[in-house]
C-alpha positions in Angstrom: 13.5 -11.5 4.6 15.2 -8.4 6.1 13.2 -5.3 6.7 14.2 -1.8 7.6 11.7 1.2 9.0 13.5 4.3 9.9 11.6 7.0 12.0 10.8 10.6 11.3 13.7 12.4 9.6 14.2 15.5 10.9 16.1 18.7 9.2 19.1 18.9 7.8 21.1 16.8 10.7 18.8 13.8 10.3 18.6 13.3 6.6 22.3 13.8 6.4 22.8 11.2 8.8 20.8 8.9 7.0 22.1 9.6 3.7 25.6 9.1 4.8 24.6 5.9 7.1 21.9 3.7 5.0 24.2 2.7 1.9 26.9 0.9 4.3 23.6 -0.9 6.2 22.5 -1.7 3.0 25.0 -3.2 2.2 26.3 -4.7 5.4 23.3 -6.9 6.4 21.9 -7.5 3.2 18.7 -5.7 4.2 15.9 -6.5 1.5 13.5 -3.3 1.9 14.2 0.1 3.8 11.0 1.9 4.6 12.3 6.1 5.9 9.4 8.4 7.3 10.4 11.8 5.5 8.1 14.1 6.8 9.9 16.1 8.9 13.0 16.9 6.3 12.6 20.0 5.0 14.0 22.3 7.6 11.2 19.9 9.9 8.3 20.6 7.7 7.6 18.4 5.0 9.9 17.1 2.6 10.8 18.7 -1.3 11.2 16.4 -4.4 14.9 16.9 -4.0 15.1 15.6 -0.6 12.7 12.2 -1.3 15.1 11.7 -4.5 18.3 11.8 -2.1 16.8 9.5 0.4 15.4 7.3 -2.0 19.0 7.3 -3.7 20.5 6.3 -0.4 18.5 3.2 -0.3 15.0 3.9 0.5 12.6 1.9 -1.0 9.9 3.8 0.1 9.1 6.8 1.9 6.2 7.6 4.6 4.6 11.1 5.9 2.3 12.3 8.2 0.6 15.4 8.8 3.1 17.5 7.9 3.1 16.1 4.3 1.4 19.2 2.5 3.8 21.8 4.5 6.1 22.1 1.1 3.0 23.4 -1.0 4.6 21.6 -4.2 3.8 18.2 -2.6 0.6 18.5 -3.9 2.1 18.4 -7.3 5.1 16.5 -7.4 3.5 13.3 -5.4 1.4 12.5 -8.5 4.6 11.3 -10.3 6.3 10.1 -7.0 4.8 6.5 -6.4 7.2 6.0 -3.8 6.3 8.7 -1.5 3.4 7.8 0.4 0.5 10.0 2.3 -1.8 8.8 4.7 -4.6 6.8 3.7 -7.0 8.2 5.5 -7.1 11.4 4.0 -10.5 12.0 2.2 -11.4 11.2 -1.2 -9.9 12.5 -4.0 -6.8 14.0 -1.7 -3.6 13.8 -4.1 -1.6 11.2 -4.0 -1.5 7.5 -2.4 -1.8 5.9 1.0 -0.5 2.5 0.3 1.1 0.8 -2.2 2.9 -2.4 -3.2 6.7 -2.9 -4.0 9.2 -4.9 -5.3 12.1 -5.7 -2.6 15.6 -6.5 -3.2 14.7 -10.7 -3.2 11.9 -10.1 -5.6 9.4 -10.4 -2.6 6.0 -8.0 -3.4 5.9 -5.5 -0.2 2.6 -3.4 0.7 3.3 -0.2 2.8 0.5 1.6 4.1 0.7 4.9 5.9 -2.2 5.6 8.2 -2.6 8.9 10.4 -3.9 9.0 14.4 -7.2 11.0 15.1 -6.7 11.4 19.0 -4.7 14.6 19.5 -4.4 15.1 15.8 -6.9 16.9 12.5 -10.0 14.4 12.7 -9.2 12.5 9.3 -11.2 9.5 8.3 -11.5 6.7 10.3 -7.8 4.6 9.9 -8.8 1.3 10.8 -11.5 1.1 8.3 -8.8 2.8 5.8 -6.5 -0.4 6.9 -8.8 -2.7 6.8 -9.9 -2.5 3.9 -6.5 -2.5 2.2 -5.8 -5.0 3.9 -8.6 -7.1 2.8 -7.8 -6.4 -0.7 -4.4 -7.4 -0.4 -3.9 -10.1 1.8 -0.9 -11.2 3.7 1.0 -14.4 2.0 -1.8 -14.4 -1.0 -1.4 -11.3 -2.7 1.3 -9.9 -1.2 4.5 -11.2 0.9 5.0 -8.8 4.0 3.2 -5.6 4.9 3.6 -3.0 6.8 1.8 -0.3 8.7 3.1 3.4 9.3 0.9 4.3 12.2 1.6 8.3 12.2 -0.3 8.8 15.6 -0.2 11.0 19.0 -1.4 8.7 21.1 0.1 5.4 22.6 -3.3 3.8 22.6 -4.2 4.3 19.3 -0.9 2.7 18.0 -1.4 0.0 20.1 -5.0 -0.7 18.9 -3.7 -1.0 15.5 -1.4 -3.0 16.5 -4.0 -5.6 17.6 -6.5 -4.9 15.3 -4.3 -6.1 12.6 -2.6 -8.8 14.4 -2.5 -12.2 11.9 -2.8 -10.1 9.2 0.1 -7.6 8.5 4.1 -8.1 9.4 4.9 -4.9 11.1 2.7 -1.9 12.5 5.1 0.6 13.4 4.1 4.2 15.4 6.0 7.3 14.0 5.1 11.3 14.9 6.1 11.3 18.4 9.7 11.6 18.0 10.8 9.6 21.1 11.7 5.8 20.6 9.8 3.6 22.9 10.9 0.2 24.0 7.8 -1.6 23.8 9.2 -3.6 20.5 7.7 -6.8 20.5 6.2 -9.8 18.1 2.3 -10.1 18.9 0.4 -13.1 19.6 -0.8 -13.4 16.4 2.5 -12.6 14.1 3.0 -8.9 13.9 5.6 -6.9 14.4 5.1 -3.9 16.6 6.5 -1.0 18.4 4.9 2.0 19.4 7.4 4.6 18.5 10.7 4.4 16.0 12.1 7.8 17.4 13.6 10.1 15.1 16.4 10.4 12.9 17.8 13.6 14.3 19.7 15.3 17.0 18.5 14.5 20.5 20.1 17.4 22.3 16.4 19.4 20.9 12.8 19.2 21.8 11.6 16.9 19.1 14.5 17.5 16.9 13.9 21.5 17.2 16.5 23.7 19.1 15.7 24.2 22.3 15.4 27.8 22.9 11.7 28.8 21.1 9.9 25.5 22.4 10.8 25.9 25.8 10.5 29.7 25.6 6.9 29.1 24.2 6.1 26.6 27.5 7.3 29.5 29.8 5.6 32.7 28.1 3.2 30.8 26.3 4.1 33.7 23.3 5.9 32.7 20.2 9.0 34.7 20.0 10.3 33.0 16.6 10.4 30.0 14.2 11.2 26.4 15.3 14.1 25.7 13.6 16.0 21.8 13.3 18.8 21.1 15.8 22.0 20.8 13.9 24.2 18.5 16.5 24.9 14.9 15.5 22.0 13.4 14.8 21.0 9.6 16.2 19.6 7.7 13.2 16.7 5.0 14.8 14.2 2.7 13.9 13.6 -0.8 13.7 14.6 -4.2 12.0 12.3 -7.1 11.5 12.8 -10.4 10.2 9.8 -11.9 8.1 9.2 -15.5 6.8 8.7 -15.2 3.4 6.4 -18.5 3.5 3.5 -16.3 6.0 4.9 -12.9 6.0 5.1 -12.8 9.5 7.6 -11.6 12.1 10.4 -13.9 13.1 12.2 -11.1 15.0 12.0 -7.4 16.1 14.8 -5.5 17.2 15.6 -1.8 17.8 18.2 0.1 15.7 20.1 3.4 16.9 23.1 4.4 15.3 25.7 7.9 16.2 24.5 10.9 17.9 23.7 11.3 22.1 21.4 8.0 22.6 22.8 4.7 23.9 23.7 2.7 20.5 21.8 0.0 19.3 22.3 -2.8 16.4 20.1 -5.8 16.1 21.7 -9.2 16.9 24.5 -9.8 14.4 24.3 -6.9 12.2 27.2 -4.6 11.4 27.4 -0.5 11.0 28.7 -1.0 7.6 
C-alpha cells in the first residue's frame, strides 16, 4: 500500500501548487491514500471550507491542522459536517470537531489518521501521548484497522521524536509537521514505523516559513511589528513524504522524501514519476 503525507500548505502559492501537482501523482504511482496538512492555507492562517473542498478535490483523502485550525472563525462551524478535516486530538473535551478518524483508501484498505499537537513551545493542550494512546488502543494496528498514521504538529524535535518511539510497533507513520523546514532524519524504526521529524512545507522557500521576508525579519531587528505577515507568492516547493505499508501488519516497508518544483533540490521516491 502506497501512502502520501504532504506538509503544511502555505497561502495561495502552496495550495496552488498542490492543486495543480497531486492529480498527476495520483495518478502516476498509483498512490492509495494522500494525507495534506491545511492549516496554513488561508492567506497562512487556517484554511476556509472552500479551500479543504479544493484540496480534497485534488486528491486528498484527508486533511490535518494544527494550531492555527480555529484562525478562520467559521471552522468552528463548518468542521461539524467536514469529517475529513481533522483537529488535534488533544484539544479538551467537548472542542468541535474530531482528532482522528478512520478512512477508506483507494484499495479498500481501512486508514486511521490522528492529528496530535506538541506542548513544548506551543498552548499547553492536553497531554498527546495519552490522546494517542488511547486511540490507538482502541483501534489497533492490523486488527481493527490496516495502517495508521500520526500528524505530530509539534515545535520541538524532541517531542516528535518521542512519539515516534513511543508508538513504535504500533502505528505505520508518525510524521512531524508545524516547523516548516524538511528535515532529513526519514527513517523506518526498530519496531516498524515510519518516521520523520519534519515534512517541510508546501510553499515558496524564498520566505521565512512561507511568509515574505520583509515583516519577519524586520520584527527580529526592531522587535516592533510594522505590518501583517503575508504568504510568499514565488513558486512554491510542494514536500512531504511517501511510505510503503504491508497491508498484512500495516507496517513500513519504505520511507522516502518527496519535493517537487520551486527553489529546493528535487526529490521523487525510488521509481515514481511527476505525473
Amino acid at each position: 500500500m502506497r501512502l502520501l503525507f504532504l506538509g503544511d500548505l502555505v497561502g495561495r502559492s502552496g495550495r496552488q501548487a498542490v492543486v495543480e501537482t497531486l492529480p498527476g501523482l495520483v495518478e502516476a504511482n498509483a498512490i492509495d491514500f494522500v494525507i495534506v496538512n491545511g492549516e496554513n492555507s488561508a492567506a497562512g492562517f487556517g484554511i476556509t471550507e472552500a479551500i479543504l473542498q479544493d484540496v480534497l478535490d485534488a486528491g486528498a483523502d484527508v486533511v490535518t491542522t494544527g494550531n492555527h485550525i480555529w484562525d478562520q472563525r467559521d471552522t468552528l462551524v463548518y468542521i461539524e459536517r467536514q469529517d475529513r478535516l481533522i483537529r488535534p486530538i488533544n484539544f479538551p473535551s467537548g472542542t468541535p470537531g474530531r482528532g482522528a478518524n478512520i478512512f477508506t483508501a483507494r484499495n479498500g484498505a481501512r486508514i486511521l489518521v490522528v492529528n496530535a499537537m506538541g506542548r513544548v513551545f506551543m498552548d499547553s493542550l492536553d497531554d498527546p501521548f495519552a490522546a494517542v494512546d488511547q486511540v490507538l488502543e482502541s483501534t489497533p494496528l492490523g486488527q481493527v484497522v490496516d495502517a495508521a498514521v500520526i500528524d505530530m504538529h509539534a515545535e520541538a524535535t524532541s517531542e516528535k521524536q518521542a512519539m515516534g518511539h513511543f508508538v513504535d510497533g504500533r502505528a505505520s507513520l508518525v510524521v512531524g509537521t508545524h516547523t516548516h523546514v524538511p528535515t532529513a532524519d526519514h527513517q523506518i524504526l526498530p519496531g516498524g514505523t515510519a518516521y520523520m521529524s519534519d515534512a517541510g512545507m508546501c510553499g515558496d522557500y524564498d520566505s521565512v516559513l512561507g511568509m515574505e521576508k520583509d515583516e519577519p525579519v524586520s520584527r527580529f531587528l526592531r522587535k516592533i511589528p510594522s505590518g501583517r505577515f503575508t504568504p510568499a507568492l514565488g513558486e512554491a516547493t510542494v514536500s512531504g513524504v511517501a511510505v510503503e505499508i504491508d497491508e498484512t501488519s500495516g507496517l513500513a516497508t519504505a520511507i522516502a522524501p518527496l519535493r517537487l518544483g520551486g527553489r529546493l533540490s528535487q526529490v521523487l521516491p525510488p521509481d515514481w514519476r511527476e505525473g
